[in-house]
N, C-alpha and C positions, 0 to 999 in steps of 0.2 A: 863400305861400297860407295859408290861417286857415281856421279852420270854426269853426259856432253849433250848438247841441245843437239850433238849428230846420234844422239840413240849409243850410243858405244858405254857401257860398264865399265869402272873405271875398280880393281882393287891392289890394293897397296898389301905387299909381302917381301917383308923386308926392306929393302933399297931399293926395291923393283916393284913396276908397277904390273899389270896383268889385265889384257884387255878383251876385252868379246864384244858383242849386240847385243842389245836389250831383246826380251820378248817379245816389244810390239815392234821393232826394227824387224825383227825376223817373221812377223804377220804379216807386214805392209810388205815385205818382199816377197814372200812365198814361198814357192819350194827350192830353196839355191841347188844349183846344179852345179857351181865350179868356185871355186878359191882360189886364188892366186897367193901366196903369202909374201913378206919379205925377206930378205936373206938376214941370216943373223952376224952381226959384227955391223950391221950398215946405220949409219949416225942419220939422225933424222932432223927436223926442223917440226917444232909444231906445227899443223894446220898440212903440212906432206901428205897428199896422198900414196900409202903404202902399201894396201890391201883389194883386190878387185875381188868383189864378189859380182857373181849371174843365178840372174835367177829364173824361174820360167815368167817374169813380169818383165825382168828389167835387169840392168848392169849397174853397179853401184859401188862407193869407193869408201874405205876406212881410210879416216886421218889419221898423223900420230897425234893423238890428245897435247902431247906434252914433246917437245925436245930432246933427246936424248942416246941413247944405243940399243938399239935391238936387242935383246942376250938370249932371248930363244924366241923359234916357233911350232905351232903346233901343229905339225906336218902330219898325223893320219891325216887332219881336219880336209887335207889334199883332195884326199882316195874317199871320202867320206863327206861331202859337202854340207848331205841333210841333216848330219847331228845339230846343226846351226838351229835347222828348225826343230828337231826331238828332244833338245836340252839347251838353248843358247845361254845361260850362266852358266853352263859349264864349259861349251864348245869354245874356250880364249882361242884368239886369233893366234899375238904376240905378248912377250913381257916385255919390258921396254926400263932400262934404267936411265932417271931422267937427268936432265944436265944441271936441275933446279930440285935439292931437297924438299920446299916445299912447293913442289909441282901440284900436289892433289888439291891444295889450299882453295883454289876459285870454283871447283867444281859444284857440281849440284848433289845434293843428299836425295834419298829418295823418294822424302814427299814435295819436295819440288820437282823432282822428276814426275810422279805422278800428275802434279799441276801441270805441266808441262801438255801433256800428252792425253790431259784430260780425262 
């Protein structure tokens, strides 16, 4: 598991990667009311924003971590917004196969993610 100083989870399955919010992403937002997700097959550019989440605080954008192809999304996630906050490791956005095998390489481990966030 990997983390982005944007709060986003980062885990590697297979050739693909698979992304959600952190825990304390999904505290500081609150309760999400909407997701929007990406369409699958769509090529991304790192640093893209892909993802809109609403929340009852605020609107808020997932990047793609990494460059690559979309190859699935997690479309209950649609009709079901609050799992983000009832389980955010599990509630993945997108999986995402990257254009770079080692894409995961610069991310953050989790006790710097901790440092991080205090």
């Amino acid at each position: 598991m990997k983390y982005t100083e944007d709060h986003e989870w980062l885990r590697a399955e297979g050739d693909e990667i698979v992304v959600g919010i952190t825990k304390h992403a999904s505290e500081q937002l609150g309760d999400v009311v909407f997701v929007e997700l990406p369409e699958e097959g769509r090529e991304v550019e790192a640093g893209e924003e892909i993802v809109v989440i609403e929340s009852v605080k605020a609107a808020s954008d997932i990047v793609a971590p990494v460059s690559g192809t979309i190859t699935a999304v997690n479309a209950p996630l649609a009709d079901a917004p609050g799992d983000v906050n009832g389980d955010p490791m599990a509630a993945w956005f997108f999986r995402i196969k990257p254009a770079d095998a080692g894409a995961m390489d610069g991310f953050m481990d989790e006790d710097a993610y901790k440092a991080l966030i205090g």
